[in-house]
N, C-alpha and C positions, 0 to 999 in steps of 0.2 A: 244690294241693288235697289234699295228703296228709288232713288233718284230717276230709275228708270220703271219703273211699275207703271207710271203713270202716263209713258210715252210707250205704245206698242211696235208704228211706224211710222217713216219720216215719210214728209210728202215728197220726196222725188224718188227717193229709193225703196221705197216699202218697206220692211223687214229688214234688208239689207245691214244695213249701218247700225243697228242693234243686237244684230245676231253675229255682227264680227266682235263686234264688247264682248258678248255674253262666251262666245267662244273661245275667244283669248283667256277668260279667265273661268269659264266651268261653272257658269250658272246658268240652267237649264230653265227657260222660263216657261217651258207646258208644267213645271209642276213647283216653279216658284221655289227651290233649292239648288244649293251648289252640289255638284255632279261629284260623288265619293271617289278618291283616286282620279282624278283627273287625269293629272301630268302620266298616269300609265298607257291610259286606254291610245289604242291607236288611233290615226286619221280617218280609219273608215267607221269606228264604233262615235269618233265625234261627228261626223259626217250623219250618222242617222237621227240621232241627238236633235240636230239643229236644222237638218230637211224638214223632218217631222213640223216642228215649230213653223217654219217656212210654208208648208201648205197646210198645218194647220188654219194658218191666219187667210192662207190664198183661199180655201176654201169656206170661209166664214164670212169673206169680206162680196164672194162670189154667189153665197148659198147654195152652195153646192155640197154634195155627201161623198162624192170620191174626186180626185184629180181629173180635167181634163189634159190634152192634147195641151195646152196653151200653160195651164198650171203646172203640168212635167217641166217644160220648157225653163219656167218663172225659178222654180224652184232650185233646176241645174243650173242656168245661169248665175243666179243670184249666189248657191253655194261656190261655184267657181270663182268667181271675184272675190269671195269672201276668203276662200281656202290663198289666193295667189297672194291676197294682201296683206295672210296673215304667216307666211311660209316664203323662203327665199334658199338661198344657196348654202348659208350658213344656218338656218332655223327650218327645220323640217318639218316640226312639230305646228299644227293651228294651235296650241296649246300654248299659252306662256306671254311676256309680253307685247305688246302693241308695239311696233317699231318706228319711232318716233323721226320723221324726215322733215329737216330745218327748211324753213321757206323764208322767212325773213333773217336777211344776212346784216349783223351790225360787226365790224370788227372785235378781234377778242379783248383790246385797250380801250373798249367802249362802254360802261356802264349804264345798264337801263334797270331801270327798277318801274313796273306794272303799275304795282298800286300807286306810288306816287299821283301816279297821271291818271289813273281810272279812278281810285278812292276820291284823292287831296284833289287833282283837278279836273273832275268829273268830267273824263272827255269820255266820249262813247267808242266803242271798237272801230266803229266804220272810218273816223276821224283818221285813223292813221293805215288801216289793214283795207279798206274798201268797203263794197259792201259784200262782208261774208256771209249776208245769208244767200244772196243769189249765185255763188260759186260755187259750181259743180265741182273743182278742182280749186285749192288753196293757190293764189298766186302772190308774189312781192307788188301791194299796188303801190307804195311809195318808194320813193327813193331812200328812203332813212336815211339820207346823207347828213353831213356837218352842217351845209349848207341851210338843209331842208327843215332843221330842227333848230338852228336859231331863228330862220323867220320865223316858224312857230312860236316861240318863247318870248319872240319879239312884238308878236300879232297877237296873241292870246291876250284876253283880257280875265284877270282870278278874283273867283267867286266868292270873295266875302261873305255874304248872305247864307244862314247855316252851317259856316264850316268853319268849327272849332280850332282847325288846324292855324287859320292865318289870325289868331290873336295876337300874335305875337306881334305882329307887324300895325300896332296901334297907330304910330305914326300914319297911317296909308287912310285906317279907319278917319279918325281925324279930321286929314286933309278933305278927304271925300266931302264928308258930315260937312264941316266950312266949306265946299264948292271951290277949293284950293287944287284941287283934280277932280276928273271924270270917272279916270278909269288907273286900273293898276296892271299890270303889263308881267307874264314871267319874268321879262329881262328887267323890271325894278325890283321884283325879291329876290333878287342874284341868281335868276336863271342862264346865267351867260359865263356865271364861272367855270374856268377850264375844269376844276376838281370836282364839280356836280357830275360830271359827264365822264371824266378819264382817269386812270389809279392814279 
């Protein structure tokens, strides 16, 4: 849980959205280890575990040395959303994992590959998902269609400049260098083939 040591709470949720991590998988962060037997203890022995933590932090951020009225509240609240999001019909257990709900729908005959497009063509998250840091709730902000991702491919212009990946494509460098082109486009490095994108 190194990754998270350094983030206590988020700004809109406080504790919340840290302490559904930590409790899916039994790392108790009032003392910085994972929780012995875990997968045994029941929902109300996890449930103490992670309040604690919960007004731990309410009362720290509060200055305060016991709970008020307002930080009881803070705390059931907070554990309830946590307990709903992590437990359903089938998973009874806060215990185990995160249950992963699809938001962005590409057909199953459609290959995407991440890093292409974040590494190779350093496009940033917001580019295609919106802007996910202001979403309370994840939504589909583009279309991903067929449609939507060729004019992308078509309108993109790829960044030569530090990336080792498009040496290959000398030719382009080249052109550029003599003022033979401006710019280089996905659909000139064959981002338009049907087999880039479909099995």
């Amino acid at each position: 849980m190194n990754c998270h040591k350094a983030i206590e709470k988020g700004s809109v949720y406080g504790t919340q959205e840290l302490t559904k991590i930590f409790a899916s998988i039994g790392y108790d962060p009032s003392t910085d280890k994972y929780v012995e037997n875990y997968g045994k203890l029941s929902n109300d022995e996890i449930k103490a575990i992670y309040t604690k933590w919960i007004a731990d932090n309410y009362m720290k951020d509060k200055e305060l040395t016991a709970l008020d009225r307002k930080g009881e509240r803070t705390v059931e609240e907070q554990w309830t959303e946590i307990s709903s999001s992590l437990t359903n019909d089938l998973k009874e257990s806060v215990s185990g994992p995160i249950e992963w709900t699809r938001i962005h729908m590409l057909p199953d005959h459609v290959y995407f590959n991440h890093s292409q497009h974040v590494t190779v063509g350093k496009l940033q998250c917001q580019q295609c998902h919106g802007k996910v840091q202001e979403m309370d709730l994840m939504y589909q902000y583009a279309p991903l269609s067929m449609g939507w991702c060729i004019n992308c491919h078509r309108q993109t212009e790829v960044q030569f400049a530090g990336n080792d990946y498009y040496k290959t494509y000398q030719q382009y460098h080249d052109a550029i260098a003599k003022g033979q082109r401006t710019k280089v486009t996905v659909e000139d490095i064959g981002g338009l083939e049907c087999q880039k994108c479909h099995y």
